[in-house]
C-alpha positions as CSV (number, residue, x, y, z in Angstrom):
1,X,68.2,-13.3,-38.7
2,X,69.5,-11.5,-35.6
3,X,70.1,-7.9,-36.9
4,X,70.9,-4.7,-35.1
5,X,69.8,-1.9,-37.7
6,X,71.2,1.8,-36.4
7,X,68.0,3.7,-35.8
8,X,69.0,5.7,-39.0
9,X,69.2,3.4,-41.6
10,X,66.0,1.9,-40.7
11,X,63.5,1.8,-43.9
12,X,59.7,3.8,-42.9
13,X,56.8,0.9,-43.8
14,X,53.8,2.7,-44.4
15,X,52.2,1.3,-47.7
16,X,50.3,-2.2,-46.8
17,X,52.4,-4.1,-49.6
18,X,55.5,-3.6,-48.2
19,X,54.1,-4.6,-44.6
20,X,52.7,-7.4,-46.3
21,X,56.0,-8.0,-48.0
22,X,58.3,-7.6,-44.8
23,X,56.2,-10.0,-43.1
24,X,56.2,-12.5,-45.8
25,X,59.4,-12.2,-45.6
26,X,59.5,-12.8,-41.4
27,X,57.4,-15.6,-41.8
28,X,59.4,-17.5,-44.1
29,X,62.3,-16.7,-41.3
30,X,59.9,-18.5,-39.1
31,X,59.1,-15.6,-37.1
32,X,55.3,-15.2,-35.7
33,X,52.5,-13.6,-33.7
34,X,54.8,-11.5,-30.9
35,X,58.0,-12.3,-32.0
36,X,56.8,-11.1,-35.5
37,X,55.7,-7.6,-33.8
38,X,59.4,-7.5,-32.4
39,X,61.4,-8.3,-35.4
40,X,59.6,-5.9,-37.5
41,X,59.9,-2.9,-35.4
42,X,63.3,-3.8,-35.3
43,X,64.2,-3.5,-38.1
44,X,61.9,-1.2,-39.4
45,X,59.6,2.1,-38.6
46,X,56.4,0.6,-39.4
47,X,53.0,1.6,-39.3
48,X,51.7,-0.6,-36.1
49,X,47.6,0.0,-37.0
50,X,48.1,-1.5,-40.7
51,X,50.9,-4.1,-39.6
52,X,47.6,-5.4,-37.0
53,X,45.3,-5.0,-40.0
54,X,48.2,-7.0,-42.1
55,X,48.6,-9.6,-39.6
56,X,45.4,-9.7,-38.7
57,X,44.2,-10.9,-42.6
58,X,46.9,-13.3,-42.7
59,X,45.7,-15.1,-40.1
């Protein structure tokens, strides 16, 4: 899933159910803990205090 996303097309995750989504998503890539973090704010903006919060109740 190596993707290089132009800064400006990049989707803004603010709204926990799409963080939850987008990291559902991530997981299933087989993504986790740090490199989850990375991929995410890759490809997206993304609201790091509820994508802790997110991660944080997965675990």
């Amino acid at each position: 899933m190596e993707q290089f996303v132009e800064e400006s097309m990049k989707r803004r995750l603010t709204e926990r159910v799409d963080i939850l989504t987008a990291v559902g998503i991530l997981k299933s890539y087989g993504y986790w803990d740090d490199e989850l973090i990375v991929a995410i704010t890759r490809i997206f903006y993304v609201d790091l205090d509820a994508l802790n919060e997110v991660v944080r109740d997965a675990a």
